[in-house]
C-alpha positions in Angstrom: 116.7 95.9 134.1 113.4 93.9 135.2 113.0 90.4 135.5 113.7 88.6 132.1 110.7 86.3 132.5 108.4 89.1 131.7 110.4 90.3 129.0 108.5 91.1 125.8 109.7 93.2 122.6 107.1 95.3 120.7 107.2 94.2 117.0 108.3 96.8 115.3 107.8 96.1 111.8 110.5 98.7 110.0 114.5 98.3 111.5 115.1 101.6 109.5 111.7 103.3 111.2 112.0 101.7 114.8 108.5 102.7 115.7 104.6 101.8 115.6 101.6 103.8 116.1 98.1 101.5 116.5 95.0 102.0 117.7 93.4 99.6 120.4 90.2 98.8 120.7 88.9 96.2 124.0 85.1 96.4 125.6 85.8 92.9 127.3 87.0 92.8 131.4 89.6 92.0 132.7 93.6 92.2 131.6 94.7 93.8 128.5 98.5 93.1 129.0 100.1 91.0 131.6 103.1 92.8 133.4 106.2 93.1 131.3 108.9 95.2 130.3 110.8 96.0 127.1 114.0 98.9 126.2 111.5 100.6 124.2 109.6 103.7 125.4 106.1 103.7 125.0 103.2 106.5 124.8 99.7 105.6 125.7 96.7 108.0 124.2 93.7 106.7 125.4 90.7 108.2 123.7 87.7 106.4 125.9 88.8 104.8 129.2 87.9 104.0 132.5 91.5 101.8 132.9 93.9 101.2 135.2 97.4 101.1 134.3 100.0 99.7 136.5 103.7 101.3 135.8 106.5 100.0 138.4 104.0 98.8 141.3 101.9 101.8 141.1 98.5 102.0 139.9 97.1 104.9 137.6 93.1 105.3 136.7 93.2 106.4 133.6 90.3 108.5 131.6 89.6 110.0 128.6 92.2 112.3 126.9 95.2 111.0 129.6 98.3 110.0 128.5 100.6 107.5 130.0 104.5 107.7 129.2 106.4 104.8 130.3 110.0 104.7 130.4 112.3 102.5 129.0 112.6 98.9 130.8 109.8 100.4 133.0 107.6 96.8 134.4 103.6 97.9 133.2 100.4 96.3 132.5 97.0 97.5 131.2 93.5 96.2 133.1 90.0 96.9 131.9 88.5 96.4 135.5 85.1 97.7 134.3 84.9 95.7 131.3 83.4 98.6 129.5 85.0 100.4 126.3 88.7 101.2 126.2 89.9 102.4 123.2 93.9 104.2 122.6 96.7 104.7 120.9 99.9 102.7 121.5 103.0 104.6 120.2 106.3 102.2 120.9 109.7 103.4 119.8 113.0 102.4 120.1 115.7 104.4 121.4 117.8 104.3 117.8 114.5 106.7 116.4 115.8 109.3 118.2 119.7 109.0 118.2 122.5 110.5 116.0 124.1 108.9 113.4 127.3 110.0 115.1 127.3 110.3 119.0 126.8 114.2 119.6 126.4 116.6 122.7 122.9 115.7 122.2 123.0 112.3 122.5 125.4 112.7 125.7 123.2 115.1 127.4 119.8 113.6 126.5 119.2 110.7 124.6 121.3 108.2 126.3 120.2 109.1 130.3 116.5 108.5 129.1 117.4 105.3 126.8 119.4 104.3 130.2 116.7 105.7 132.5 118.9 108.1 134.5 116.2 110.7 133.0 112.9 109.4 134.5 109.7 110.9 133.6 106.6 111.2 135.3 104.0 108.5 133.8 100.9 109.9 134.1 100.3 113.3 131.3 97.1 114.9 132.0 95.5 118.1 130.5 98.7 119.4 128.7 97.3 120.7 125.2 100.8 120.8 123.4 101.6 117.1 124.6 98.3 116.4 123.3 98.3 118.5 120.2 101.8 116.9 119.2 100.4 113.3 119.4 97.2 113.7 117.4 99.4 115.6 114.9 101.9 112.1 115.2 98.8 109.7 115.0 97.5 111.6 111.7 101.1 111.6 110.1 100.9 107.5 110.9 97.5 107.1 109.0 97.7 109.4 106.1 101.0 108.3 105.6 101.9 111.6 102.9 105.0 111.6 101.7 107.7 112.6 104.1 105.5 111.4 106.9 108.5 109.6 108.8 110.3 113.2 109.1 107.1 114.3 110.5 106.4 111.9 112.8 110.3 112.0 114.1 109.8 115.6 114.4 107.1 115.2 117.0 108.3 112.3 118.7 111.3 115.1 119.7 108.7 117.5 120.4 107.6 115.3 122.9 110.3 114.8 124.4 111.1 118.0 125.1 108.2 119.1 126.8 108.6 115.9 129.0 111.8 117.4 130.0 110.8 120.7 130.9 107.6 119.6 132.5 107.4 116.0 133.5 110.4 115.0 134.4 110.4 113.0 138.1 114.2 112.4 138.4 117.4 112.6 137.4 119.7 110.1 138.7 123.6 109.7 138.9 125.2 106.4 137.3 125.3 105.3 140.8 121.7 105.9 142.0 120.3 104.8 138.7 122.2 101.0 139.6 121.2 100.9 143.3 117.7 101.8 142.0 118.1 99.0 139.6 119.2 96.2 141.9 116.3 96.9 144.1 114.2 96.9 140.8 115.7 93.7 139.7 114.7 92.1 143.3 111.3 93.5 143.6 110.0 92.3 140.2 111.4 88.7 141.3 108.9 89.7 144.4 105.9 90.5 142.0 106.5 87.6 139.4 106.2 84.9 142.7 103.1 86.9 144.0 101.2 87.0 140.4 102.6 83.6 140.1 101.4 81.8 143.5 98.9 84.0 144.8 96.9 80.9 146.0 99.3 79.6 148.0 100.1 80.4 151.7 102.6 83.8 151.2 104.5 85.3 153.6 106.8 88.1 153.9 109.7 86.3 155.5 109.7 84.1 152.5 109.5 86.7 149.8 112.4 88.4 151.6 114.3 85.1 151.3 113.1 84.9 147.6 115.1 87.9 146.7 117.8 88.0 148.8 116.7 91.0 150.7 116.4 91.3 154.6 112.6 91.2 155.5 112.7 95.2 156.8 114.8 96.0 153.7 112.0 94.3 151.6 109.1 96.3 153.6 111.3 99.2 152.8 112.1 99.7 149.2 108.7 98.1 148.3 107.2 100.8 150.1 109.1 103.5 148.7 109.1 101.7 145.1 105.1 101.2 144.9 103.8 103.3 147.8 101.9 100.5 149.3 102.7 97.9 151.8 103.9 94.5 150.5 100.7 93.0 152.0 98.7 95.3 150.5 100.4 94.4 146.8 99.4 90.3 147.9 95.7 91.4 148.9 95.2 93.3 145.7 96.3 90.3 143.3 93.9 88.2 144.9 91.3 90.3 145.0 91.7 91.1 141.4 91.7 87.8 140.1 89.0 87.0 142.8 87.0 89.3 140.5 88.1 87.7 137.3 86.6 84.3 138.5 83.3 86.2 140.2 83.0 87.0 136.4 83.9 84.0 134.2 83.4 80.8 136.6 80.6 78.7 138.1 82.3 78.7 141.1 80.7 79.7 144.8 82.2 82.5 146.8 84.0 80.5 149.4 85.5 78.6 146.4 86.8 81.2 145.0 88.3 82.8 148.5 90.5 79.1 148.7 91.4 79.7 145.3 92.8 82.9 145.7 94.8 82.0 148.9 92.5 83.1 151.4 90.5 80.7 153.2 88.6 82.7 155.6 85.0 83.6 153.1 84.4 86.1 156.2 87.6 87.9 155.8 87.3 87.3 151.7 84.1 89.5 151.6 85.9 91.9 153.9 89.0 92.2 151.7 87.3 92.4 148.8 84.8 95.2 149.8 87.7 97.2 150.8 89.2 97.4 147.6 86.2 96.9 144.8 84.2 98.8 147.3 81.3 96.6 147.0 80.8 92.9 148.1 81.5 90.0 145.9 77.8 88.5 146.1 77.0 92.2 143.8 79.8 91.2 141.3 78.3 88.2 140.7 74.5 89.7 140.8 75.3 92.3 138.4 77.3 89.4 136.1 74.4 86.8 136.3 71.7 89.7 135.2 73.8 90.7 132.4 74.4 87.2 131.2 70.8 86.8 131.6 70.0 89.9 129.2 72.3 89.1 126.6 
């Protein structure tokens, strides 16, 4: 399970129908959801996108037409890095949709490893016309809303679900692998929530490691393997990220905002951040002032 302080339940408005289907619609930059977690699986259509989403650590640019799966009590956010038009589809469910009214083979075999994630699927869906197919088809049952829609909708929820099995699944896990895994979850999410939390303080690795009660190699180790980057890298990124949110929204010079992002160097500050937004942060602030200008 992740870290409870980034706990957040989808509302889902029908205990007898335990999902919703809605359509989101952002042209502002910046974060769309801050990085939390809930038991619920949710699907991600995104219709026009240039996004990023994070799922566990790792970063996925989104586009038009992908779809993003994200397992149950899987830690994810949404950014808008462009600030240009995202539009999708968010279809939450919980786990009860899809389970017998009396435990079955089924149930056994299927439905509780993925509720318990010891089925793990692949997040990122891209260019698979049945997947696709079957969520329009959901998405138009949700609207129109003709009678019997909720058998419908059901109906290709499992659909779904099966081709994730036969195509996107990433791992299968025994009861032990799945808790190891989830220990070194558990301590790595502590890890993200200081990071997001104090990125303009001093950080080092040493303390993290004490943080979470992890040895500083094992640290460098399963966060690593977890998010394929380094740990320093994860730190850089944050404060580059909201580097650019304050490039954007604040009155603020450039070597401010380096000391308020926990990096006090401006030198290294445009270094950093032209590695990772590929262009310095005098443009950001250019390009921000001209449109400000225009509009």
């Amino acid at each position: 399970m992740a870290h409870k302080a980034l706990y957040k339940k989808p509302e889902l408005p029908d205990f007898y129908f335990p999902i919703i289907i809605r359509r989101v619609r952002y042209n502002v930059q910046g974060p769309i959801c801050d990085s939390h977690w809930h038991e619920q699986i949710e699907i991600l259509f995104f219709i026009e996108a240039d996004a990023v989403v994070e799922c566990n650590f790792n970063e996925i640019k989104v586009k038009s037409r992908d779809i993003i799966y994200i397992n149950s009590h899987e830690l994810h956010r949404i950014h808008n890095p462009g600030g240009g038009v995202l539009e999708y589809y968010c279809i939450a469910f919980d786990p009860s949709l899809i389970q017998s009214s009396f435990f079955d083979s089924i149930d056994s075999k299927y439905i509780l490893p993925i509720e318990n994630n010891l089925i793990l699927f692949k997040n990122i869906i891209s260019k698979d016309p049945d997947i696709d197919r079957y969520i329009r088809e959901m998405v138009w049952e949700s609207e129109t809303r003709e009678e019997g829609y909720e058998l419908s909708v059901k109906a290709y929820v499992y659909l779904v679900l099966v081709l994730m099995i036969r195509r996107f699944t990433e791992t299968v896990l025994t009861k032990k692998e799945f808790q190891v895994r989830n220990n070194n979850l558990e301590s790595l999410n502590k890890v993200i929530v200081y990071i997001e939390e104090n990125y303009s303080e001093k950080i080092t690795v040493d303390h993290l490691a004490r943080y979470a009660g992890m040895s500083t190699s094992n640290l460098y180790l399963q966060f690593k393997k977890a998010s394929g980057k380094t740990i320093t890298d994860y730190i850089n990124q944050v404060r580059i990220q909201n580097a650019d949110r304050l490039l954007r929204s604040s009155d603020m010079n450039i070597t401010e905002i380096a000391s308020a992002v926990g990096i006090e160097d401006s030198n290294y500050f445009t270094k950093l951040f032209r590695k990772y937004k590929k262009v310095p942060p005098s443009q950001i602030r250019r390009k921000n002032r001209q449109n400000s200008s225009l509009s």
